[in-house]
Backbone bond lengths (Angstrom), bond angles and torsions (degrees), N, CA, C in turn:
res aa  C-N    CA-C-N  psi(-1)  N-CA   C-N-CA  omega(-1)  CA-C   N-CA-C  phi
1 X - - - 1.464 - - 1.526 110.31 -
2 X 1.285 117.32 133.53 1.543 108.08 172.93 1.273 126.40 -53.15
3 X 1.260 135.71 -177.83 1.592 138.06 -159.71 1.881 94.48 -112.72
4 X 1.241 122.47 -23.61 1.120 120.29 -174.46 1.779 121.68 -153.15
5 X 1.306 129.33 147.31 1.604 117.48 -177.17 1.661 108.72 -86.37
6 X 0.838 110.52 123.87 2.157 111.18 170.38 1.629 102.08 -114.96
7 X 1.354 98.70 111.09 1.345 103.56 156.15 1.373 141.06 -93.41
8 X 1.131 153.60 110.48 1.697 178.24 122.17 1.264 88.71 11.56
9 X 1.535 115.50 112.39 1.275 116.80 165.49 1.464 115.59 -126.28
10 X 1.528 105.92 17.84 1.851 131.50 -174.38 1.553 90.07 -54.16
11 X 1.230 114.95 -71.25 1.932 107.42 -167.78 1.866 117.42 -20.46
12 X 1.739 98.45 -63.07 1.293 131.27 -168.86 1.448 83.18 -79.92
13 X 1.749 105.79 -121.24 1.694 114.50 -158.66 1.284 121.78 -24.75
14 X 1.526 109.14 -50.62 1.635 129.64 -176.32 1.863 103.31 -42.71
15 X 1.476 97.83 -70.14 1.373 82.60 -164.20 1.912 102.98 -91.48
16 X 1.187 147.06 -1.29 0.992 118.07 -160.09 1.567 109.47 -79.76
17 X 1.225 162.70 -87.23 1.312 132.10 155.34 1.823 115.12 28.42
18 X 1.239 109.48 -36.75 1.602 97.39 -169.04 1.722 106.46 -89.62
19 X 1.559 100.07 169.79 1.718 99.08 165.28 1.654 102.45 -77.37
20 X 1.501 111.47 153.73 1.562 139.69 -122.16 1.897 66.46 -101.85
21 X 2.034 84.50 136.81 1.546 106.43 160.74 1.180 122.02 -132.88
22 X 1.359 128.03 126.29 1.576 151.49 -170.39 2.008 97.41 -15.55
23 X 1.060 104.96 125.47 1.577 115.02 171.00 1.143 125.37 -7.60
24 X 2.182 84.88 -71.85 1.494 105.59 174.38 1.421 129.11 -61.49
25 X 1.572 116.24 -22.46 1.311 114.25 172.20 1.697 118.30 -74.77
26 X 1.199 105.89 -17.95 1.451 123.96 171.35 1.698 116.02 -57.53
27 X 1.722 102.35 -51.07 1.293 127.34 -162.70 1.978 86.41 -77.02
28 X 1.448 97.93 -58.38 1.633 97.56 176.24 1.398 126.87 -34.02
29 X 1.537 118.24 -31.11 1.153 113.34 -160.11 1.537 96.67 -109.21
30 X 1.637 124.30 -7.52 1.358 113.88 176.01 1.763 114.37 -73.41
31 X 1.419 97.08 -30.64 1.463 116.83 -158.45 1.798 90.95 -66.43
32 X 1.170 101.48 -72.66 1.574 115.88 171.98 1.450 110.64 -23.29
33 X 1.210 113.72 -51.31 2.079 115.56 -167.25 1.966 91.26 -88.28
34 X 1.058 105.64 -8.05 2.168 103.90 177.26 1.524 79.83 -88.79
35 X 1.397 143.15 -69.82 1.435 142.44 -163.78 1.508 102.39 -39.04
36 X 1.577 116.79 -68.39 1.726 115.27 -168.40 1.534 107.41 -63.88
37 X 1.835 117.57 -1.88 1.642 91.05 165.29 1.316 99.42 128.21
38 X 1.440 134.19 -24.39 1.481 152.22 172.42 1.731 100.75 -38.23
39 X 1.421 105.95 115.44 1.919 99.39 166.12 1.134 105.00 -111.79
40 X 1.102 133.92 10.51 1.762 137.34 142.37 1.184 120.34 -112.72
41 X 1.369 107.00 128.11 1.683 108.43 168.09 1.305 112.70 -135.32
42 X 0.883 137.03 143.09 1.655 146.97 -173.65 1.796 109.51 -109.01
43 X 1.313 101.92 109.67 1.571 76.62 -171.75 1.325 117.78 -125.58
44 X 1.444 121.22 3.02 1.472 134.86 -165.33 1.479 119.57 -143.63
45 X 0.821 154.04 121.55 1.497 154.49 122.13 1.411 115.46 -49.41
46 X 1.319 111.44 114.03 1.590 118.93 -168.80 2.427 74.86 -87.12
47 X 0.847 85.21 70.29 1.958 77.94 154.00 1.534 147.05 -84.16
48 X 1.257 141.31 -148.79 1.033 125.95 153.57 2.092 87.29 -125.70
49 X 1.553 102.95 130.33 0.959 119.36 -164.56 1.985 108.02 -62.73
50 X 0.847 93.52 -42.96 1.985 100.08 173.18 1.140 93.21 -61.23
51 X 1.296 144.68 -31.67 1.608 124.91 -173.92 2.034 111.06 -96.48
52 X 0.988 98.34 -18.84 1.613 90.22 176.11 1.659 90.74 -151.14
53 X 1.317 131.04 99.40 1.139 132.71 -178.90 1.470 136.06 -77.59
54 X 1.673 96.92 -6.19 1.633 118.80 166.96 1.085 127.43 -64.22
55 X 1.717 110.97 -17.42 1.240 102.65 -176.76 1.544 107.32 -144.43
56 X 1.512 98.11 50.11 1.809 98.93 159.89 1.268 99.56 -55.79
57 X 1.621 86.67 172.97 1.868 94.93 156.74 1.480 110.18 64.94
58 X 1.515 104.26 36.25 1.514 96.70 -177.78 1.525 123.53 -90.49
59 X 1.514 95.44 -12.97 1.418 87.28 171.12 1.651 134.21 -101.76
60 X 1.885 89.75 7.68 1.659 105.97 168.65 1.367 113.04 -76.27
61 X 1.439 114.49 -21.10 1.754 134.94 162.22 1.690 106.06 -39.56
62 X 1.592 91.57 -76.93 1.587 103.01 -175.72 1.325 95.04 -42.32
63 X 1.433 123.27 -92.85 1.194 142.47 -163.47 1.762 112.67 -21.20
64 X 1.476 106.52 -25.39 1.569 109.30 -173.84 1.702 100.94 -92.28
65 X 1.227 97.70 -22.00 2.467 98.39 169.31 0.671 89.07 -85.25
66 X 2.170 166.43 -44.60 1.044 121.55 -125.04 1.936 118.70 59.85
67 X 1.549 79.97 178.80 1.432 93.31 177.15 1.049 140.26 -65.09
68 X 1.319 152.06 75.83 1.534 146.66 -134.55 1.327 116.28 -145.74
69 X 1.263 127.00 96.47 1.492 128.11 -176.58 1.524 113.40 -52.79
70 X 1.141 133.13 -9.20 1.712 133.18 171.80 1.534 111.02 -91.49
71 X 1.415 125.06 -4.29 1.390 152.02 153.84 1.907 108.78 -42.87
72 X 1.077 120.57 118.69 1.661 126.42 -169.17 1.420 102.52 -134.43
73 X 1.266 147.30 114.82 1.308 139.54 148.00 1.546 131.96 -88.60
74 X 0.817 143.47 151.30 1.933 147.70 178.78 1.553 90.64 -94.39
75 X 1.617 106.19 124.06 1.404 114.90 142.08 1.492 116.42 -126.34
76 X 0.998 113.46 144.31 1.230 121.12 -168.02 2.068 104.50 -97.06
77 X 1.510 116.91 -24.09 1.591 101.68 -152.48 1.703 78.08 -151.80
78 X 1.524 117.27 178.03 1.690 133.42 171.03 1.728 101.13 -55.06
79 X 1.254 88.34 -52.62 1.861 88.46 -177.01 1.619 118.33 -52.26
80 X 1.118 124.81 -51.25 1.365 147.10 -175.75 1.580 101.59 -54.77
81 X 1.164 123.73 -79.99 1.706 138.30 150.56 1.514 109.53 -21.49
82 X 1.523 123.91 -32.21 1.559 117.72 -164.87 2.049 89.36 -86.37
83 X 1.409 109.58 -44.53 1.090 117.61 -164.65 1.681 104.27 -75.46
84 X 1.310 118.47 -38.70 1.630 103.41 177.40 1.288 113.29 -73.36
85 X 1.335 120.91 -28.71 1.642 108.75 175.80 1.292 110.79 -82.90
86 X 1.086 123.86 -17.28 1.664 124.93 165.34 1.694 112.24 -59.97
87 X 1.540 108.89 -34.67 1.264 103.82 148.39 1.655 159.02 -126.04
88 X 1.690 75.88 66.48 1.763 103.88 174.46 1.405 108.93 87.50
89 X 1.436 133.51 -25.54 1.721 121.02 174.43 1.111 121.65 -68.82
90 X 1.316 108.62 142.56 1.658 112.78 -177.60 1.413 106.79 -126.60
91 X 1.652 128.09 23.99 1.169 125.31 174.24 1.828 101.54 -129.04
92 X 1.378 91.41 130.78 2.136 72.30 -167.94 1.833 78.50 -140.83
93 X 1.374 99.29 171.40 1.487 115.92 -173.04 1.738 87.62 -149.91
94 X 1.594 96.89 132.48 1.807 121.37 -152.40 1.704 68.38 -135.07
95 X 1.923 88.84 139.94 1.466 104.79 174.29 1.296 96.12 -102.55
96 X 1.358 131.80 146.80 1.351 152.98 143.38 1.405 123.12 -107.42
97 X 1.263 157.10 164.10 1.163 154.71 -151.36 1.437 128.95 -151.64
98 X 1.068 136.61 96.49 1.338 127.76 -175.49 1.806 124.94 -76.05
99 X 1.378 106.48 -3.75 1.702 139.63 163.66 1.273 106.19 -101.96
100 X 1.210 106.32 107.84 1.907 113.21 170.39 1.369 97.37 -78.73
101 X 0.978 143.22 -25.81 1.761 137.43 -174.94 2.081 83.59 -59.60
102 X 1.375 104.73 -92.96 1.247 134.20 -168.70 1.405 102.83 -23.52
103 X 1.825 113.82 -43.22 1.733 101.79 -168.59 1.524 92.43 -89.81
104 X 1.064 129.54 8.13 1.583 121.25 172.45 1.880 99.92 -70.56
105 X 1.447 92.82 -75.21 1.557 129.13 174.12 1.949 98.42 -25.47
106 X 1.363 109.30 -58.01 1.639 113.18 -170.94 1.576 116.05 -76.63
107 X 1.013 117.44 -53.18 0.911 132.94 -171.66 1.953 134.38 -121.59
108 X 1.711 93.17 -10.34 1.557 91.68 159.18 1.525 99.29 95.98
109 X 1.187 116.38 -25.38 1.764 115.28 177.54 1.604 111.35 -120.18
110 X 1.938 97.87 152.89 1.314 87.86 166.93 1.159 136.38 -86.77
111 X 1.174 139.04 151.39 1.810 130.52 -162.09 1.455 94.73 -46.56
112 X 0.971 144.43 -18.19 2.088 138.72 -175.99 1.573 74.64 -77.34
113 X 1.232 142.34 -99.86 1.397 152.22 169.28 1.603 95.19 16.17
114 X 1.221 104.67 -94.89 1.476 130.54 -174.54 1.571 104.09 -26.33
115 X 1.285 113.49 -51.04 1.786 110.11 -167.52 1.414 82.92 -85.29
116 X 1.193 174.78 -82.30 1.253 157.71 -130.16 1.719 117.67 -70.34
117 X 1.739 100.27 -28.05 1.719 99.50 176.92 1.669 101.00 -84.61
118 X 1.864 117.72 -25.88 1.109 101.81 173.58 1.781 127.63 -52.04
119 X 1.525 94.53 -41.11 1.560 100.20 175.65 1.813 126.98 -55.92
120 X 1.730 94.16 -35.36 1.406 74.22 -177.17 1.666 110.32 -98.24
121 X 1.721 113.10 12.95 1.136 93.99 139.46 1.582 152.83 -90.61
122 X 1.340 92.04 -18.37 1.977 116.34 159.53 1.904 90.65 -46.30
123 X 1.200 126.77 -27.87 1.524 118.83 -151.92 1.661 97.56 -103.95
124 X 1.582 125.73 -15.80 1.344 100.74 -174.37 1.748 86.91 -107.47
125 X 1.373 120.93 -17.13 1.646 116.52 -172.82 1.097 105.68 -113.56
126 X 1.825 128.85 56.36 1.214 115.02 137.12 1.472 164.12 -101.09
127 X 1.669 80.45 50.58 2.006 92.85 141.00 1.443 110.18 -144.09
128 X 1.404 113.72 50.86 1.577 129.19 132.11 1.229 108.34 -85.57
129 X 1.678 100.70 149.80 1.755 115.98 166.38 1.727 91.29 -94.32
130 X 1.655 104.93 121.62 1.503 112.43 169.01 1.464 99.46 -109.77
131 X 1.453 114.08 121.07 1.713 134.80 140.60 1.347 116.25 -80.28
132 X 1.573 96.85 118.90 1.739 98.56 -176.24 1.547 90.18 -115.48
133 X 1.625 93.45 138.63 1.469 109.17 -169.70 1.859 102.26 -114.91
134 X 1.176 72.34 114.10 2.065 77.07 -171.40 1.615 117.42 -103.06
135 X 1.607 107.00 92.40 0.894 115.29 -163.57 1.434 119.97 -68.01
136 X 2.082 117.68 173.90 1.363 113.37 -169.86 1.463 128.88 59.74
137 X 1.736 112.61 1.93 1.383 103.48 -173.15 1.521 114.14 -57.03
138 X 1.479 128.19 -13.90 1.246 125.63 -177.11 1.581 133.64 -102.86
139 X 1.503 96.73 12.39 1.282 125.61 -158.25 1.459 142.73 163.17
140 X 1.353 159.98 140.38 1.059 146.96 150.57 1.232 147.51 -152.29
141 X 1.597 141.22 114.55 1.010 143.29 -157.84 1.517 119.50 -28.14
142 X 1.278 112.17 -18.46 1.766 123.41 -176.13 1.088 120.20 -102.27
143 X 1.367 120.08 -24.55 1.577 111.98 -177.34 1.594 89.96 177.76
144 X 1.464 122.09 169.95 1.607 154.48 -177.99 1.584 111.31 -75.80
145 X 1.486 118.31 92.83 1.097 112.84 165.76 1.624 108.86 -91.60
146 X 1.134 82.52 133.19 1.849 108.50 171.40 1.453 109.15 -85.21
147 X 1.745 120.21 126.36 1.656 132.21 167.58 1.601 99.42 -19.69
148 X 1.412 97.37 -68.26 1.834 106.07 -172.57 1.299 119.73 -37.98
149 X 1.388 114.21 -46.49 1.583 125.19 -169.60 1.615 89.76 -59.90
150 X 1.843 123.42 -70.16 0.877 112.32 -174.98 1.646 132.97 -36.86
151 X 1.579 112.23 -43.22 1.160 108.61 164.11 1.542 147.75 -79.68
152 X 1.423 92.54 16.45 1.145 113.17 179.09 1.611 107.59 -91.58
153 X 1.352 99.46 -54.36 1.636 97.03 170.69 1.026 111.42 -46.01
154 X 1.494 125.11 -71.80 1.290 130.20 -172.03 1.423 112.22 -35.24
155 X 1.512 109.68 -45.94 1.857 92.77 -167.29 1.727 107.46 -80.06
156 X 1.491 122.65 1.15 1.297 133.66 173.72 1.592 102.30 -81.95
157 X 1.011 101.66 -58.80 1.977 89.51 174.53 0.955 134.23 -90.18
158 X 1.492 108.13 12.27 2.015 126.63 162.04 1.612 89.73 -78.47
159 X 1.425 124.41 -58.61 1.275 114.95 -171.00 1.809 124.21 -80.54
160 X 1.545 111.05 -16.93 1.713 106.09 165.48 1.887 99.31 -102.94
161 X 1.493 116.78 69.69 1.103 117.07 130.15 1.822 111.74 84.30
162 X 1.625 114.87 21.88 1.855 140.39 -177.75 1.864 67.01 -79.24
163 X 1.626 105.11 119.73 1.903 107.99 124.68 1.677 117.47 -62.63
164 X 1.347 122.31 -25.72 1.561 106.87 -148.85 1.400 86.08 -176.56
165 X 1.847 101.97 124.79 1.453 114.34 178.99 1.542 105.29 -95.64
166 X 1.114 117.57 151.43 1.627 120.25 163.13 1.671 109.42 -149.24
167 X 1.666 105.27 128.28 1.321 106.03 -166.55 1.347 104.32 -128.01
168 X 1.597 110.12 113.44 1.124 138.11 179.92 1.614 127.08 -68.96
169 X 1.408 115.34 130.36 1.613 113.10 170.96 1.426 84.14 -106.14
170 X 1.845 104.72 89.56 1.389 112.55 156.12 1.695 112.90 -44.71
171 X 1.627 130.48 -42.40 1.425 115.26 -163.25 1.492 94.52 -113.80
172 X 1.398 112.23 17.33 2.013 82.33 -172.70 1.623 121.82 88.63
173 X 1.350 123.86 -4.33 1.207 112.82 -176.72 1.371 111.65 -95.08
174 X 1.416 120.04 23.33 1.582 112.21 -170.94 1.761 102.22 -97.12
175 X 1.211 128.03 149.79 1.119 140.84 166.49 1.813 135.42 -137.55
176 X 1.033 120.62 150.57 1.680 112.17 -160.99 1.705 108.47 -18.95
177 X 1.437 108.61 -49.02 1.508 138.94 -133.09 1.888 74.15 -88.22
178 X 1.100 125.14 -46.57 1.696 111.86 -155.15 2.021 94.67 -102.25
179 X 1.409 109.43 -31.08 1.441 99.14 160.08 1.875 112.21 -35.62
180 X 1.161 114.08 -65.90 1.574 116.82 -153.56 0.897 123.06 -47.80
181 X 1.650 117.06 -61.02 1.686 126.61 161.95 1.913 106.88 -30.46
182 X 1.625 107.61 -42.04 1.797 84.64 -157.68 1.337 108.87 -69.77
183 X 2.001 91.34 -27.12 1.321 85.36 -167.99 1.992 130.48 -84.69
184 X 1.247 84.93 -7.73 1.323 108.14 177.11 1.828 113.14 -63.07
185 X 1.345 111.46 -22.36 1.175 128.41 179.76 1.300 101.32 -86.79
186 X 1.454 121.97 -71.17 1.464 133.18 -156.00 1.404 115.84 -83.09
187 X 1.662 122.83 5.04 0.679 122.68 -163.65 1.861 139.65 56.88
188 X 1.504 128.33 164.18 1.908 92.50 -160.01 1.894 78.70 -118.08
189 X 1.280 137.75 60.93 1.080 127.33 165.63 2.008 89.66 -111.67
190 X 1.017 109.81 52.57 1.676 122.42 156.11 1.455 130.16 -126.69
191 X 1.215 106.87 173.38 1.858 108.88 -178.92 1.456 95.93 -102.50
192 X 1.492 98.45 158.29 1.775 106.12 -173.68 2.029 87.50 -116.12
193 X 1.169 108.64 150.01 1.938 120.58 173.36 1.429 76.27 -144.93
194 X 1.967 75.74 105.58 1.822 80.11 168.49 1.494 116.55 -121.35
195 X 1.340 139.34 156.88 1.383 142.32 -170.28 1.729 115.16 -99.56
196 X 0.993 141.29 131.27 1.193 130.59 164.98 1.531 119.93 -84.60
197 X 1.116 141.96 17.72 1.188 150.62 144.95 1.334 119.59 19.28
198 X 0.963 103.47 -65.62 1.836 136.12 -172.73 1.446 121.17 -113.48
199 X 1.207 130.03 -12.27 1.472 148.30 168.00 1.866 100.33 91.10
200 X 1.144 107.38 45.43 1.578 106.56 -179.74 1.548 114.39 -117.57
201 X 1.727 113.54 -3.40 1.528 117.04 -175.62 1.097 99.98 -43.74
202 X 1.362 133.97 -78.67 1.262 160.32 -111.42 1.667 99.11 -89.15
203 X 1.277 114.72 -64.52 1.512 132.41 151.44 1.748 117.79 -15.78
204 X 1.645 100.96 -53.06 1.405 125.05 -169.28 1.313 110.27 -66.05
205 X 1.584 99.29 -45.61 1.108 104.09 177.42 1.629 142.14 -68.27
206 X 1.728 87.50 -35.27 1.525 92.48 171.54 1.518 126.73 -88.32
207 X 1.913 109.04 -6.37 1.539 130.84 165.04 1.775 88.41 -52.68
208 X 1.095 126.77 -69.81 1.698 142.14 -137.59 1.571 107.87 -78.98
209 X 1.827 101.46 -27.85 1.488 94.07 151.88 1.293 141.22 -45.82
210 X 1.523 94.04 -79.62 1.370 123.81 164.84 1.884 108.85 -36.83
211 X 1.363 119.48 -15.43 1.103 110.58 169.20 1.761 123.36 -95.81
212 X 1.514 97.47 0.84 1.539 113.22 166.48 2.031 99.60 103.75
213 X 1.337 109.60 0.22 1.993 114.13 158.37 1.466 115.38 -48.89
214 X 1.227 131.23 112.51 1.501 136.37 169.38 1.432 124.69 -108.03
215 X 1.737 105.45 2.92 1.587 94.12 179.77 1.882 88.26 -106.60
216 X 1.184 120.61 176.01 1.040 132.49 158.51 1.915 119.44 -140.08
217 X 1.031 134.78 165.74 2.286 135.53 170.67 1.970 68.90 -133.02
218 X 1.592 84.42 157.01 1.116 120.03 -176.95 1.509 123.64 -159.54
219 X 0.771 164.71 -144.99 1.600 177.75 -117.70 1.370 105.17 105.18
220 X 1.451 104.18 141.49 1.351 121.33 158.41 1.752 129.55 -81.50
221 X 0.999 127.94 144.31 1.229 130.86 -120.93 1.332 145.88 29.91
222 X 1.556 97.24 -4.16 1.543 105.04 -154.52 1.791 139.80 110.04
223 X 1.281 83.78 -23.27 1.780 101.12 171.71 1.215 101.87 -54.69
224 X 1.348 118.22 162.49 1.271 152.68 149.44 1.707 125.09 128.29
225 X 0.930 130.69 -139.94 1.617 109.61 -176.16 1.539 105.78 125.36
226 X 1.680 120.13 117.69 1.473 131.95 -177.31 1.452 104.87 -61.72
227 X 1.146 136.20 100.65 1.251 136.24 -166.86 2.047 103.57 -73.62
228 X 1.337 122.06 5.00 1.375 139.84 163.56 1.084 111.24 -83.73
229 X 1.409 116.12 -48.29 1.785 105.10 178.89 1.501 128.66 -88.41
230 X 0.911 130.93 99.60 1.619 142.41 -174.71 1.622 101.27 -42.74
231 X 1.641 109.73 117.69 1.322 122.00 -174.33 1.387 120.50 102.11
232 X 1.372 113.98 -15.26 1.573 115.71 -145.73 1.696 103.55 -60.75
233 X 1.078 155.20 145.98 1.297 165.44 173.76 1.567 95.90 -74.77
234 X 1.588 121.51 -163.90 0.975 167.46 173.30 1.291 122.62 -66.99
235 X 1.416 163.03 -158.13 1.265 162.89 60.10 1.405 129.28 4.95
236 X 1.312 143.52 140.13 1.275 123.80 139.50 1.779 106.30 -45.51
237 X 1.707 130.01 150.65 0.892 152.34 161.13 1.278 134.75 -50.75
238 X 1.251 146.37 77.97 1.034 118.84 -164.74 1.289 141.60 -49.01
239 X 1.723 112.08 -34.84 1.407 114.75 165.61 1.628 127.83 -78.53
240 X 1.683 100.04 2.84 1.218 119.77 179.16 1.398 109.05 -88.03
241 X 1.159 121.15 -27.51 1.491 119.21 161.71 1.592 118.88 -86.30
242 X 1.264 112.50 -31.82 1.776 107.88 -160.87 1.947 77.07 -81.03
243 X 1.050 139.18 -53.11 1.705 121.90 -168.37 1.389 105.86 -49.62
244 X 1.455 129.76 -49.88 1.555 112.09 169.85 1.187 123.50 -69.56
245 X 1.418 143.32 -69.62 1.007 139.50 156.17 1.780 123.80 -2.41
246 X 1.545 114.41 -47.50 1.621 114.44 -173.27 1.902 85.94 -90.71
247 X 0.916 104.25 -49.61 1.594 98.13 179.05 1.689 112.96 -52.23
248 X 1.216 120.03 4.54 1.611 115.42 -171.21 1.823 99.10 -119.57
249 X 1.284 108.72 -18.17 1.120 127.40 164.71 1.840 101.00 108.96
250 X 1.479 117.94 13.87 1.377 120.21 -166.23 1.958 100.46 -98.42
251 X 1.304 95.91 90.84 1.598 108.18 169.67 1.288 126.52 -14.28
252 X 1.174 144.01 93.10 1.362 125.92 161.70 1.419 140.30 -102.48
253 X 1.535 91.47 -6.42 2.101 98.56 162.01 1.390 90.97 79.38
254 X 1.349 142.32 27.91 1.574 134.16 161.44 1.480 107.31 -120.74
255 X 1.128 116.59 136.41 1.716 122.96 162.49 1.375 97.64 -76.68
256 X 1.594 97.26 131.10 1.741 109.98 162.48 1.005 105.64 -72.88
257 X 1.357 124.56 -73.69 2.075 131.34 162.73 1.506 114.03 7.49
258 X 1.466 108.11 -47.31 1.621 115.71 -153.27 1.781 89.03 -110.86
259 X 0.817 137.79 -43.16 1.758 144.97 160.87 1.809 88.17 -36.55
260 X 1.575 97.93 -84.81 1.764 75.79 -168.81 1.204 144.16 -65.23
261 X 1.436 106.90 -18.23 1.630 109.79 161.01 1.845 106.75 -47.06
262 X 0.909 111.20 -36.46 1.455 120.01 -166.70 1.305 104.12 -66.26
263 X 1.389 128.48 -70.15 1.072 147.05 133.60 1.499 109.92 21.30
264 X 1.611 100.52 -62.57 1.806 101.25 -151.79 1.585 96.34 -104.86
265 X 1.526 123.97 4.22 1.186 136.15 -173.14 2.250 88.54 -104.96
266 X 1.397 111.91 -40.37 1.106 91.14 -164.35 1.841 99.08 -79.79
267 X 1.278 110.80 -24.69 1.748 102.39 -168.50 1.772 94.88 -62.04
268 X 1.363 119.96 -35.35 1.754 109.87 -171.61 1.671 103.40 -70.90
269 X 1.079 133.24 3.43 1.412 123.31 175.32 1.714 109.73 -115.57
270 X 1.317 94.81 -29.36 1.568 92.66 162.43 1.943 116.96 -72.98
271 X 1.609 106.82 -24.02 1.084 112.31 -165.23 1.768 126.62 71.58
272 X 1.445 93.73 24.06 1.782 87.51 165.49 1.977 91.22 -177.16
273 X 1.674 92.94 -174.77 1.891 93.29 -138.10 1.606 76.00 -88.28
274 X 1.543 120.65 -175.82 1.556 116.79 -139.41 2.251 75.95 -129.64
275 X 0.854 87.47 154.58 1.553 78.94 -166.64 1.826 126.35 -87.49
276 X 1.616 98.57 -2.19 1.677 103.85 -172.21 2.062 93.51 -73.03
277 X 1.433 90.85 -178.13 1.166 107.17 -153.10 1.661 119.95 -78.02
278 X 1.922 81.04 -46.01 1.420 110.56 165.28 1.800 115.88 -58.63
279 X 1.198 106.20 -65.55 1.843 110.34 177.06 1.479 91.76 -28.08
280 X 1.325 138.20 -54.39 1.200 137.68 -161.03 1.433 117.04 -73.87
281 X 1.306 121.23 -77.57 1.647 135.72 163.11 1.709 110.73 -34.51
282 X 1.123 113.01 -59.39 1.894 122.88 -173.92 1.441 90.42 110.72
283 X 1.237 108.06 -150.06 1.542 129.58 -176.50 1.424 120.05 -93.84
284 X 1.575 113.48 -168.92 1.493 98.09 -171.07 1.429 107.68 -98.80
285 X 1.319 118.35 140.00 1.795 103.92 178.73 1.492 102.19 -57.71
286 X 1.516 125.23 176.23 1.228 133.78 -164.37 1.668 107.04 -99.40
287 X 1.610 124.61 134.13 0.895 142.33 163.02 1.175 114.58 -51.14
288 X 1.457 127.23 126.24 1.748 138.47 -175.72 1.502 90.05 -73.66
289 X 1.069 114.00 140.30 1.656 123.34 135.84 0.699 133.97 -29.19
């Protein structure tokens, strides 16, 4: 069994920021990252298509995997949630916000807003697993979030009905030093969605180990980026984590081999090279005996 879960959020996070690609190439590229070994994949934003236009057609996505319990969608509102379980997912990830500027900006409500639409979606999907991903906990372009604040949410949507917390450096400003406090509060039985912004994902990630964190969101190559937050970077990488991680000897049940084929199959449909470090370099030559 691997040592830790990484979830693929290239479909969704990866490309939405980008100009909009055909369903099936969407569906293509989830199937592909389930092939190299991925037991999370994120592949849809149930959105409203005039507001992020990359990812209409999200449930012609689903509909092109079938049924697949490693299958994850983003809803943001009741509507969003009515429409992904209408088509067949039962694992969804609900934004919440620890920046009231930002959840205005993302999603149109204020985080008071936000935890009340979360509830009555905990209330029409319960027997979905909902991960609420509460963004900015490490920072934010609008104002000073405090550890506390973060854990305050958190212990509000541990108790109205979160299976599974995941706390996001929506812009990249999180670092070893500002990880500790949150997590010291919130405890590390959560997933980290981390940003490379600043070149500290990667860093973040292996700080948050060592602090006893086992889930990880990721993107492949590195794409993606909150097109709400001014500055926002990229993703942590996916092959940018599984090369350290297997190189540290910490299991993760993904082929790099089959990641970068993916990789070099997704930059020719995007039409340009994918920006993590690894897509670029390759792998590590092999250690002598």
């Amino acid at each position: 069994m691997p040592d830790l879960v990484i979830r693929d959020c290239g479909p969704r996070d990866g490309l939405q920021p980008l100009a909009p690609i055909d369903a099936s190439l969407r569906a293509e590229l989830a199937t592909r990252l389930l092939s190299a070994g991925l037991s999370q994949v994120e592949v849809a934003a149930f959105v409203s298509p005039k507001a992020v236009p990359s990812m209409a057609g999200a449930a012609d996505v689903v509909a092109a995997l079938g049924d697949d319990p490693r299958l994850w969608g983003l809803v943001p509102n009741v509507r969003g949630a009515e429409l992904a379980l209408g088509s067949g997912l039962r694992q969804l990830t609900v934004t919440v916000s620890a920046s009231e500027t930002y959840s205005i900006k993302n999603i149109q409500m204020s985080t008071a807003e936000s935890l009340e639409e979360f509830g009555r979606i905990r209330a029409i999907a319960s027997d979905a697993t909902l991960d609420v991903v509460v963004s900015c906990c490490f920072g934010s372009p609008f104002e000073t979030i405090a550890p506390s604040l973060v854990a305050e949410l958190v212990g509000v949507l541990r108790e109205t009905g979160a299976d599974q917390i995941t706390l996001a450096d929506t812009t990249g400003t999180a670092t070893p030093a500002r990880l500790g406090p949150v997590l010291d509060r919130v405890g590390t039985d959560v997933g980290l969605h981390l940003h490379d912004t600043r070149g500290t994902a990667l860093t973040n990630a292996f700080a948050a180990h060592g602090m006893g964190v086992r889930r990880f969101d990721t993107s492949l190559g590195g794409l993606g980026g909150s097109p709400f937050a001014p500055g926002a970077g990229g993703n942590l990488a996916t092959e940018d984590l599984v090369l350290l991680f297997e190189d540290l000897g910490i299991s993760t049940g993904i082929d790099l081999d089959a990641l970068l084929e993916t990789g070099r199959w997704l930059a020719e449909v995007l039409g340009h090279p994918l920006p993590s470090r690894v897509s670029a370099a390759g792998p590590l030559n092999p250690v002598a005996p």
